[in-house]
N, C-alpha and C positions, 0 to 999 in steps of 0.2 A: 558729404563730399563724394563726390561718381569716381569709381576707380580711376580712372583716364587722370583726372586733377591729382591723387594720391601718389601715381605713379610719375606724376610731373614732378610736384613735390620734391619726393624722396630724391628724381636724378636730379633736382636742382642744389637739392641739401648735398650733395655726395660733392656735385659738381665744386659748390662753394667749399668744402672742407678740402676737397684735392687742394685748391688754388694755393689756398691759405695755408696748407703745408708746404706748398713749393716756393712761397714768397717769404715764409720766415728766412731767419738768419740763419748760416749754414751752422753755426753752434750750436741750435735750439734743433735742427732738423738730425733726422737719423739717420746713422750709415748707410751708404748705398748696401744694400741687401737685395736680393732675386725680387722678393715685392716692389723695391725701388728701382729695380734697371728693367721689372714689366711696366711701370705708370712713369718712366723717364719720357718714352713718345707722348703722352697725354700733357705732361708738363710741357714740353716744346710745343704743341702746335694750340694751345691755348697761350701761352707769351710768360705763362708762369712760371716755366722754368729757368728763366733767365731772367725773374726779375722785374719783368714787363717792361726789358730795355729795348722791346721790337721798333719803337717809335723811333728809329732811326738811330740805330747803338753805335754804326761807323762811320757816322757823318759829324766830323766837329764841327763845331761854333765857328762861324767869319770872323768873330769879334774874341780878341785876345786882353784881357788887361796885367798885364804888366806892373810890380809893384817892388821898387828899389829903398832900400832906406842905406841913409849915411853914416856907417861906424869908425870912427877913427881914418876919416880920410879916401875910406874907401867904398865906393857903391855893392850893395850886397843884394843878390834879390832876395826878395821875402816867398815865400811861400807859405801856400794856407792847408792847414790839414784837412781832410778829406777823408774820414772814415767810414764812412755809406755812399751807400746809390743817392738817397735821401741829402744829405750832405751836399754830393755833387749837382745834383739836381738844383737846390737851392743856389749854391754858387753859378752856375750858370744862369739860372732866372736873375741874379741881381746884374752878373755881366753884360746881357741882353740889354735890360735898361740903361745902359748906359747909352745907347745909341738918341736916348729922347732930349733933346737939349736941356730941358726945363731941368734937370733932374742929373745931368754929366755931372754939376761941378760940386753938389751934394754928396753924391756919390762918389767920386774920388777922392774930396774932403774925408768922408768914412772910412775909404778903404785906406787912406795913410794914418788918418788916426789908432785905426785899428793896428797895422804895422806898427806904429810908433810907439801904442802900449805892447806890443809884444816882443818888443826889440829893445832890452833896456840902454843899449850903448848907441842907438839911433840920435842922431839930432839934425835928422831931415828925413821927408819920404818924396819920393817921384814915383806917380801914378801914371803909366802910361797905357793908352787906350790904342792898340791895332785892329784895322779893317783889312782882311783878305779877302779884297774882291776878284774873284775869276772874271776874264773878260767876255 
């Protein structure tokens, strides 16, 4: 292997283990320390410091779904827990689809079932689907 490939390599290997320290979970990563606040710019301008939420981190979703269940007379929203990036990522790809016909009324079939097994005093759920169209 010609040095030029070796020295590719090596700053590809380096490059890959920064990343993959800046995307672990802040439990698993180590205190900001003077090595950590010099490779803080390297984490930002690769997306890895934040996670890799560069793909548009302050632009919400159009599409809202909305999820009420019925306790004792009274409408309560439900809310879905959300403990990762990963988590929320996945919840919005299922929100997304809802906008496909074939596929709306499966899909808020699930998402009151789902409500309804987490809701023990539930005996109804309304799914409701909002579009925020700017004109």
């Amino acid at each position: 292997m010609s040095l030029q490939r070796r020295i590719l390599c090596i700053f590809w290997a380096i490059h890959l283990s920064l990343c993959v320290l800046w995307v672990l979970p802040d439990k698993l990563s180590a205190p900001r320390s003077r090595a950590g606040r010099f490779l803080l710019p390297y984490g930002l301008y690769t997306g890895a410091g934040n996670k890799y939420a560069f793909f548009a981190p302050n632009v919400p979703s159009a599409r809202r779904v909305r999820i009420r269940v019925l306790c004792g007379g009274e409408w309560i929203p439900f809310e879905t827990a959300v403990n990762s990036s990963e988590s929320l990522l996945r919840l919005h790809t299922i929100t997304s689809m809802m906008m496909r016909a074939e596929v709306e009324e499966q899909l808020g079939a699930s998402w009151a079932a789902f409500a309804l097994g987490r809701t023990p005093c539930a005996k109804a759920a309304l799914v409701e689907e909002d579009y925020y169209g700017i004109p």
